[in-house]
Each structure stands twice: as structure tokens, then as C-alpha cells.
C-alpha positions in Angstrom: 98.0 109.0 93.8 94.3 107.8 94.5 91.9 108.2 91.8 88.0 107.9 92.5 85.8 106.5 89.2 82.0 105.4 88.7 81.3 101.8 88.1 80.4 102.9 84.8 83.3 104.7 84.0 85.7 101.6 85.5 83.7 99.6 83.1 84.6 102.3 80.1 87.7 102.7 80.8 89.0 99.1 82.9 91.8 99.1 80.2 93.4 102.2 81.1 92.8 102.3 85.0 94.7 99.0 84.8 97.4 100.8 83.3 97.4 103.6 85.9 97.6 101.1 88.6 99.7 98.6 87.3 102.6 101.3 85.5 102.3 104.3 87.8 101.5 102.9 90.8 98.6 104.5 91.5 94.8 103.5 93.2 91.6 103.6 91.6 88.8 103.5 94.0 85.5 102.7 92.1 82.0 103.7 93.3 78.5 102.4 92.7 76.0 105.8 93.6 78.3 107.4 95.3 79.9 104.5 97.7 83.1 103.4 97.7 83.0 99.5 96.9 86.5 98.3 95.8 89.9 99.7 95.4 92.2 98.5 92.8 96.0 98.6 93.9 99.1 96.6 92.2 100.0 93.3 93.4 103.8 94.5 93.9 102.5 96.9 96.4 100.2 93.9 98.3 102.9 91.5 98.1 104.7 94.3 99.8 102.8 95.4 102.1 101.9 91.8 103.0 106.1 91.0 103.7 106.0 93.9 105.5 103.2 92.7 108.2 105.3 89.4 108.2 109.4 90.6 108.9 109.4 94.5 109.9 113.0 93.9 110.5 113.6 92.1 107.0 111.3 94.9 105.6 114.0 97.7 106.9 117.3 96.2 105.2 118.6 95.5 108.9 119.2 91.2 108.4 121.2 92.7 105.2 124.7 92.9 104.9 127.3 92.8 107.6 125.3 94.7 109.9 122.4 92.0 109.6 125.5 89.5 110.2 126.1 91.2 113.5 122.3 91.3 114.7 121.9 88.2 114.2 125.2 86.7 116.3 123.9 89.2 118.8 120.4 87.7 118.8 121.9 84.2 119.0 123.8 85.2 122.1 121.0 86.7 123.8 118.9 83.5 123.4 122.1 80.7 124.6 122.5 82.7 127.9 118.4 82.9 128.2 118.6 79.3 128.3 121.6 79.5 131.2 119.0 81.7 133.1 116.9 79.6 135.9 113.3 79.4 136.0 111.1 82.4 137.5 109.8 79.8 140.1 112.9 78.3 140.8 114.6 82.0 142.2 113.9 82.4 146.2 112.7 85.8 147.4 
């Protein structure tokens, strides 16, 4: 849930919006007149949104388990019979 404070209020109250973020998981956006200047989130949910930008698939649960045993082989085949593949300018028309 996304909660929108003053500065002054954040000030008042950094203590318990702290809380909110860090416990429930929640955002506090703080304002100065009216503007939106910073938005407090947890840094479980950067860390995880920052893995997520980095391995989709590792993100998904797919390189888990058997199944992520599987893909990979899979992938590891693709790639050995890339290499057996010629050269775009080395096929003739």
C-alpha cells in the first residue's frame, strides 16, 4: 500500500513510517508543498526488484530444481551445435 505524508509529518513521525515500510511492506511517498520528492520502500523489495532486472529466468524459479536441470542441458546443447553451424558469409546463395 502507498501512503503519501508532508515533510513535516515524515519528520514527526520518521519512526513509525519506518515501521510501515520496513514491517508491512508498504511505501511512503513524502511531499514538500504538495510535490512528490522521495519515496521510501524496503531494501528487501530493491534488492528484489534489482535481481529481477538482472536474471528474469532465475527470478521465475525456472534454473530451480530438476526442471532448471533440464533447461540448462537444453541450453548447453543449443550452444555446442551453434558452434557446428558455418559462418553466415561462408554459406553460398
Amino acid at each position: 500500500m502507498t501512503k503519501t505524508v508532508s515533510a513535516y509529518e515524515a519528520r514527526t513521525r520518521l519512526g513509525e513510517l519506518l515501521n510501515l515500510v520496513y514491517y508491512k511492506g508498504d511505501t511512503v511517498v513524502i511531499e514538500k508543498m504538495g510535490k512528490p520528492m522521495v519515496k521510501l520502500v524496503s531494501v528487501k523489495e530493491e534488492k528484489d526488484k534489482i535481481n529481477k532486472k538482472r536474471n528474469p529466468l532465475k527470478w521465475a524459479g525456472i534454473w530451480r530444481g530438476k526442471e532448471g536441470d533440464l533447461i540448462a542441458k537444453e541450453a548447453r546443447k543449443l550452444r555446442e551445435s551453434m558452434k557446428l553451424l558455418p559462418h553466415k558469409h561462408a554459406i553460398s546463395p
